[in-house]
C-alpha positions in Angstrom: 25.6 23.8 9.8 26.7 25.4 6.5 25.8 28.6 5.6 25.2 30.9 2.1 29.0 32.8 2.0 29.5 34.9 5.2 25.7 35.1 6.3 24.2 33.3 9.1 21.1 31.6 7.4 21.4 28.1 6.6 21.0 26.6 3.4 17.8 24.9 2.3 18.2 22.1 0.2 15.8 21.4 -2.5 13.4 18.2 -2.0 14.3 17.8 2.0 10.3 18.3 2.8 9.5 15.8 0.0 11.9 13.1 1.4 11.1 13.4 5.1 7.3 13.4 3.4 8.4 9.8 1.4 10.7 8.4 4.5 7.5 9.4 7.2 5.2 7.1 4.6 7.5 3.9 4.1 8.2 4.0 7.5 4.2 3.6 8.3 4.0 1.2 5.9 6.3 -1.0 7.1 5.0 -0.3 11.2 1.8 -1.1 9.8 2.4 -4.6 7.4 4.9 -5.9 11.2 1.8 -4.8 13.3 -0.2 -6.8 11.1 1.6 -9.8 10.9 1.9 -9.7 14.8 -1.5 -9.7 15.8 -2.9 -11.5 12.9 -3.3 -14.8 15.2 -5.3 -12.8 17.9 -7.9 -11.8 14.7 -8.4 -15.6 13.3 -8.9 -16.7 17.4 -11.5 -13.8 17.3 -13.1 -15.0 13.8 -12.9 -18.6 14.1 -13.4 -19.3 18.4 -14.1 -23.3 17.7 -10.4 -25.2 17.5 -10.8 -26.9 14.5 -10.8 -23.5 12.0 -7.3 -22.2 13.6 -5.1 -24.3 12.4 -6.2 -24.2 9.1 -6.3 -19.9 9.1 -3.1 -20.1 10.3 -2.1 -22.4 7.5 -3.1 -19.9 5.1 -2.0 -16.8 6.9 1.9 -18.7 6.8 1.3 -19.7 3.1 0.4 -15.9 2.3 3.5 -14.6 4.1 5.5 -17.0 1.8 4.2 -16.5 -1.4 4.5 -12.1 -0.7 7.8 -12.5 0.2 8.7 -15.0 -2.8 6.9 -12.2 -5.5 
């Protein structure tokens, strides 16, 4: 670990707290947006329970996807 001249107290860098801070948030953000697109098909069962309305919730949940990840 690198140290101030002879002295054994490390070096604090300026902004380390801010950046763990901003990489702890994206990283939720992105656990949270896969956890929703993983269970997303257990919500519409849940929401629609006749057969007919799946397919089509489904439909738009894929259409969705595409159109976020074309923006």
């Amino acid at each position: 670990m690198p140290t101030t001249g002879g002295s054994k107290t490390p070096i604090k860098h300026k902004g380390e707290t801010a950046a763990i801070i901003v990489c702890w948030l994206l990283g939720n953000g992105c656990l949270f947006s896969w956890n929703s697109m993983l269970t997303i098909e257990d919500y519409f069962v849940y929401l629609f329970p006749v057969n007919g309305e799946l397919p089509f919730s489904l439909c738009l949940m894929l259409f969705g996807i595409i159109l976020s990840y074309a923006l």
